[in-house]
C-alpha positions, 0 to 999 in steps of 0.5 A: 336771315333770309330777308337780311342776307337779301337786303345785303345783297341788294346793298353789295348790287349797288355799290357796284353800280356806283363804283362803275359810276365812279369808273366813268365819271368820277365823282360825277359819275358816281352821282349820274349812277345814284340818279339814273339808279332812282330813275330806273327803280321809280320805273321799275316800281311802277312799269314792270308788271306792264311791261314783263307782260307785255314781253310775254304776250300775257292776256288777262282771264277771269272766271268765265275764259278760264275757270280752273284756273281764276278759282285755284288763284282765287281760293290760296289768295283768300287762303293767304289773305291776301287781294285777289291778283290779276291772272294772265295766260302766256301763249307760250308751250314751255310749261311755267310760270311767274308772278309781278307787281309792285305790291300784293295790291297790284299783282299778277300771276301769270301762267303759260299754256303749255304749264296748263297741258302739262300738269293736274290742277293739284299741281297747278295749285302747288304752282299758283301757291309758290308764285302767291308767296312770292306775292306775300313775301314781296318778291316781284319788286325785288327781283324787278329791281335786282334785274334793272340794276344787273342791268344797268351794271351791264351798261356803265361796264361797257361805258367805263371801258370807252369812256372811263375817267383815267384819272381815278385812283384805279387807272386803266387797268382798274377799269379794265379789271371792272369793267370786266369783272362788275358785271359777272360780280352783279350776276353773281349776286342777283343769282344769289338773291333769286336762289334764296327767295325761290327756296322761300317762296317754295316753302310758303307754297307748300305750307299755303296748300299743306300739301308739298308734294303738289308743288314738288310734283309740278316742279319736276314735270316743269323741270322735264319738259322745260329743258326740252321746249324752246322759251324765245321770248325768254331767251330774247330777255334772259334778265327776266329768267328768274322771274319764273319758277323753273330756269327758262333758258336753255345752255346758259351756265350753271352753278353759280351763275344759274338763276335757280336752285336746282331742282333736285334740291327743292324737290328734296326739300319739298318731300322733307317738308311732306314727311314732317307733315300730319296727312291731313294738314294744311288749308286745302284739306 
């Protein structure tokens, strides 16, 4: 149901990409749209890992700079059969994290340094296991491209509204009314589809470790601390906040423009799937 409803949401984004097409152009706008949508994606497919880690200063480590952390990625790969990611460490004092790559066979996890001081290694287990589902569940491509399209709403919004084709069935006040509400529309929708993968990808983590309360431990330390650590990167690019696992930003808006579930509810969730679990069960017993 899930993967259903997101693909639905990523049909409803791009309509609303064509529609802003047409605004501008037309017909011809409609097809500038489709084609610049093609070309954005095919970059996104093959360019977004490099460049969301070069946005973030990631530096890639392996077992010998940082052994902790490469073996606990290292063992739920191999617990959730899937290729060993590349790991990388953002220099960066907010503690998070996020996952990218085009497939299971070209991603990478990423975790910041302050998310290394903050939390135990079992949290940081439950942290890696949720970025792993995101992995399996081939969420880094969909959330990449639901980021290229929000934005490339953005785009032909502000052109519509300079250089919109009068001569559309809409008119002036049609393109005044999309050019204002197309982009709050793709805003809703891809805070949408990033509140229903993090609720899957939580519930994958803690079935990866069998032990939800990890996760639900290293979410609410994440959360505390979150809100109080300036995340500038994050802030200069907030098209990339829901690539990580707890909201990076801070005074955004809230409620249905908010790019996470909140995470009192995926606590509560969490701790529900602990009581229905045998003490111990789950792949890292």
């Amino acid at each position: 149901m899930n993967t259903f409803k997101t693909g639905l949401l990523m049909s409803l984004m791009t309509g609303l990409f064509l529609a802003a097409g047409a605004l501008v152009g037309g017909t011809d706008g409609m097809m500038f749209a489709f084609v610049l949508a093609l070309g954005l994606n095919l970059f996104a497919y093959w360019n977004s890992d490099k460049v969301l880690l070069r946005m973030y200063g990631a530096r890639q480590v392996d077992a010998a700079s940082a052994p902790d952390l490469y073996h606990i990625v290292e063992r739920l790969a191999a617990n959730a059969h899937l290729p060993m990611p590349k790991v990388f460490i953002s220099e960066n004092p907010q503690p998070n994290a996020f996952a990218t790559g085009r497939n299971p066979g070209h991603a990478a996890v990423c975790v910041t340094s302050g998310l290394l001081a903050k939390v135990t290694n079992e949290e940081l287990a439950g942290v890696i296991a949720h970025e792993l589902g995101h992995v399996r569940n081939h969420d880094t491509l969909t959330m990449t491209i639901t980021a290229v399209i929000a934005g490339a709403i953005g785009m032909l919004a502000n052109m519509a509204f300079f250089m919109g084709d009068r001569r559309n069935p809409l008119g002036l006040v049609g393109i005044l009314l999309v050019t204002m509400l197309a982009p709050f529309a793709a805003m809703l929708v891809q805070a949408a589809i990033s509140r229903s993968r993090e609720f899957e990808a939580d519930r994958a983590g803690a079935e990866l470790t069998g032990r939800p309360l990890w996760l639900a431990n290293a979410l609410a330390a994440i959360d505390a601390s979150a809100q109080r650590t300036l995340n500038p990167e994050a802030d200069a690019n907030p098209a990339t906040a829901h690539m990580f696992i707890v909201n990076p930003l801070h005074g955004g808006m809230s409620g249905l423009f908010a790019s996470h579930p909140s995470t009192e509810e995926r606590i509560a969730r969490l701790r529900a799937m602990a009581g229905a679990a045998a003490p111990s069960s789950g792949p890292w017993a």
